[in-house]
C-alpha positions in Angstrom: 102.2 110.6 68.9 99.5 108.1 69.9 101.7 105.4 70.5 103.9 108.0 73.1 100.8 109.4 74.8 99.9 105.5 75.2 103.5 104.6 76.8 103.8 107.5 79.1 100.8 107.0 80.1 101.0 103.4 81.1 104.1 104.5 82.9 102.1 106.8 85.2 99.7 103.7 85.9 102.9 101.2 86.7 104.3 103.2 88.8 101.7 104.6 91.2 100.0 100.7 90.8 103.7 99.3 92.1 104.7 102.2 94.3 101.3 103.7 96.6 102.9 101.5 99.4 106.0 103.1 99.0 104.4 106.2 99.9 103.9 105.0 104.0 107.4 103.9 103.6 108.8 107.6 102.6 106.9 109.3 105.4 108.1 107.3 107.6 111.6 108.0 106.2 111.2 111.6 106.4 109.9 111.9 109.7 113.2 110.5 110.8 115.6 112.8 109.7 118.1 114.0 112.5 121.6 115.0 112.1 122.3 111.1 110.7 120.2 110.8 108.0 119.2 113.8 105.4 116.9 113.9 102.9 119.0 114.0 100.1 119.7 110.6 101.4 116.3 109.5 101.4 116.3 110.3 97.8 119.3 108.9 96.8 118.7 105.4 98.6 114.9 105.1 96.5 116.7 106.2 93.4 119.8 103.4 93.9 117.0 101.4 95.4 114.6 101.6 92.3 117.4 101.6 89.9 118.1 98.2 90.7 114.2 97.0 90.4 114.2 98.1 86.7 117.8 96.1 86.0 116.5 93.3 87.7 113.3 93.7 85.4 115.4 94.1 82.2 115.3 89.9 81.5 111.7 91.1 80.5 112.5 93.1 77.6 115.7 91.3 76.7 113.7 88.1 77.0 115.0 85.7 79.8 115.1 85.9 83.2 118.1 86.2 86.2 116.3 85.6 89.2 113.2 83.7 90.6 110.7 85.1 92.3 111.5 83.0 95.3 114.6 84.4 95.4 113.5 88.1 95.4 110.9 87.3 98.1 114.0 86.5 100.2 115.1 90.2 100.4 112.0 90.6 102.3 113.8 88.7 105.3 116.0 92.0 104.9 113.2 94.7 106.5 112.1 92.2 109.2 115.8 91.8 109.9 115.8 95.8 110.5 112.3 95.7 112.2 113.1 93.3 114.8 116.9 95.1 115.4 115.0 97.8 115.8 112.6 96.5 119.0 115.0 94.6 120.5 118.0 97.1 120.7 115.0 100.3 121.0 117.1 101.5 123.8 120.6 102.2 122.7 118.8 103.6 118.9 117.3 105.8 121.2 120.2 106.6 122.8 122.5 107.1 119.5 120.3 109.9 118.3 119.8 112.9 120.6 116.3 114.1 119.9 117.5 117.6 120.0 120.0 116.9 116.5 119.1 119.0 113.6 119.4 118.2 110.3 122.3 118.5 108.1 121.9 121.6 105.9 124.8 120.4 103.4 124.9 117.7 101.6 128.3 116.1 99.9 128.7 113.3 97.5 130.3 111.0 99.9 127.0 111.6 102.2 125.0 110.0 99.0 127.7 106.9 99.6 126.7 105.8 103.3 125.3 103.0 105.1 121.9 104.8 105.3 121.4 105.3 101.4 122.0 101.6 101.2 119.8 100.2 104.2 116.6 102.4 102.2 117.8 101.2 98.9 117.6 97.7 100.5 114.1 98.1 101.8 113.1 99.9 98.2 114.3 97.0 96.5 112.7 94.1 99.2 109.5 95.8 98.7 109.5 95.8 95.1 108.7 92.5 94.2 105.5 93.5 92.9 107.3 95.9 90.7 109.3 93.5 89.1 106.3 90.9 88.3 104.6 94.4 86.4 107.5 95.3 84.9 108.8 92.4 83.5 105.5 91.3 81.4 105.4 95.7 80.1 108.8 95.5 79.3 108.6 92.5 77.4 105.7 94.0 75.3 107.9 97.5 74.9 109.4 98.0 71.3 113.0 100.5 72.5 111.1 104.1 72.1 108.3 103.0 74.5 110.9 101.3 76.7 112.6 104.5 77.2 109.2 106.4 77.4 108.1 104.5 80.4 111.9 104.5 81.9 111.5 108.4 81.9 108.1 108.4 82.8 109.3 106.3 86.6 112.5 108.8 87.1 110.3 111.7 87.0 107.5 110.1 89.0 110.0 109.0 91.6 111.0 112.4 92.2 107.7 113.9 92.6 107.0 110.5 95.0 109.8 111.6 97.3 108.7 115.1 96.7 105.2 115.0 98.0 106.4 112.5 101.5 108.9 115.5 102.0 106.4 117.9 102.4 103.5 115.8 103.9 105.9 115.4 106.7 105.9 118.8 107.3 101.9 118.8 107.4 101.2 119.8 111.1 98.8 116.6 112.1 101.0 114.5 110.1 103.9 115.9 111.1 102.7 115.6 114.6 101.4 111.8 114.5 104.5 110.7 112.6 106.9 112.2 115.5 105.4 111.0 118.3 104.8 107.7 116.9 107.0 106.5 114.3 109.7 105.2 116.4 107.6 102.8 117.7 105.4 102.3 114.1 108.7 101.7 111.8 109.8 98.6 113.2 106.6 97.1 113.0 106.0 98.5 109.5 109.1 96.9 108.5 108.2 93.8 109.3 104.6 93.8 108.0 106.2 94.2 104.6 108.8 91.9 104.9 106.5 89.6 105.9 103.9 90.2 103.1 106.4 89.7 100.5 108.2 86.4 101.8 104.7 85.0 102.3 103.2 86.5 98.6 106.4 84.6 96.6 106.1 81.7 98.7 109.9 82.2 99.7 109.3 80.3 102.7 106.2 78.8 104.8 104.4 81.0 107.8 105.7 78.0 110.4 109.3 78.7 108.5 109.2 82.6 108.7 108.5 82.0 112.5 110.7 80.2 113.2 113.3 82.3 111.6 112.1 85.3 113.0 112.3 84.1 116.6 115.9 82.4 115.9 116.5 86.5 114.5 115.4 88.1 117.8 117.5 85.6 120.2 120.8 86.3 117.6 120.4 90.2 117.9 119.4 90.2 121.4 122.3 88.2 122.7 124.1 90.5 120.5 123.0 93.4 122.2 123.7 91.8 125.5 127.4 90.9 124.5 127.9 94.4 123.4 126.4 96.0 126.6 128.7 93.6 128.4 131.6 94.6 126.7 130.6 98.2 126.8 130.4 98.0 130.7 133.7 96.1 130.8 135.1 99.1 129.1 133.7 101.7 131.5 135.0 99.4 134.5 138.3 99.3 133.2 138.7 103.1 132.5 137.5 104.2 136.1 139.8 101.3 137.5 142.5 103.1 135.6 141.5 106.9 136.5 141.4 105.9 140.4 145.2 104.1 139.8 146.5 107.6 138.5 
């Protein structure tokens, strides 16, 4: 009985040790739900997201090890790729989602399957590379029972994490705050963690991250320039043809 009370109690201290940032990230989330993104799929991109953390941690209690840190401090190139898409293309996201959509009331299994669920289980699991340096060391000092202990103890913690963002968000000063504000706080956000975790695993050098950064902004700008280009050809060529009919 001791040696359970220990293991579920180490669990609780992982997990809110590993995941308090994660928190920030869920309110912001939640504050962004619109007729494109639901909760459900909130949940279901931390729980994909997570999942993957602990497989990537299993080398820990199986003894060996798949990837380097280095390598997992890469995926935080993956938020500051969101962040700065984000800033330079503000307009047309603003412009995608009306501020007047609700959200979706129904939920579906293929809405758990989308390109949403992965983007948060991306940023879940590009954030989490201080999970995996905790969890590798407790899992390798886990007999099978406390293993399974502590993989309960995160599941159920998980939920209650996403749990208490959800209703923060409905918190009238935080609500408010997080509304007016988090369009322009996100991608800035995202790129403060990305940026603490390529720099923490010594992925690459501060004059490196720069550098990429910069070379990332003048790919998605001229991107967004191409496409407004092409969109505007469109439009040209579809009044063209209404005024030849």
């Amino acid at each position: 009985m001791n040696e359970l009370f220990t293991a579920f109690s180490t669990g609780i201290i992982a997990f809110i040790a590993t995941n308090i940032d994660d928190i920030v990230i869920l309110l912001l989330f939640f504050s962004q739900v619109n007729a494109n993104l639901n909760p459900w799929q909130i949940v279901a991109g931390q729980y994909l997201g997570f999942t993957t953390l602990i497989i990537l941690s299993l080398p820990g209690f199986f003894g060996g090890m798949i990837l380097p840190p280095k390598v997992i401090g890469l995926l935080g190139l993956i938020p500051i790729v969101m962040g700065i898409n984000s800033l330079v293309n503000k307009e047309s996201i603003t412009e995608d989602v009306s501020p007047e959509s609700t959200p979706s009331t129904t939920t579906t299994i293929t809405d758990l399957f989308t390109p949403q669920v992965y983007s948060i289980a991306a940023i879940t699991l590009a954030n989490g590379g201080d999970n995996i340096s905790v969890y590798v060391p407790l899992f390798a000092n886990s007999n099978l029972t406390v293993f399974f202990i502590i993989i309960c103890s995160f599941i159920i913690l998980l939920g209650i994490w996403c749990y208490a963002a959800y209703r923060l968000t409905y918190q009238k000063n935080i609500a408010d705050i997080l509304t007016r504000y988090s369009n322009y706080l996100v991608p800035f956000v995202l790129i403060g963690i990305g940026t603490f975790i390529v720099l923490k695993s010594s992925a690459l050098s501060l004059v490196k991250l720069v550098a990429s950064c910069l070379c990332l902004m003048i790919l998605l700008k001229n991107n967004s320039v191409a496409e407004s280009k092409s969109e505007l050809g469109d439009r040209y060529n579809q009044t063209i043809g209404e005024h030849d009919e």
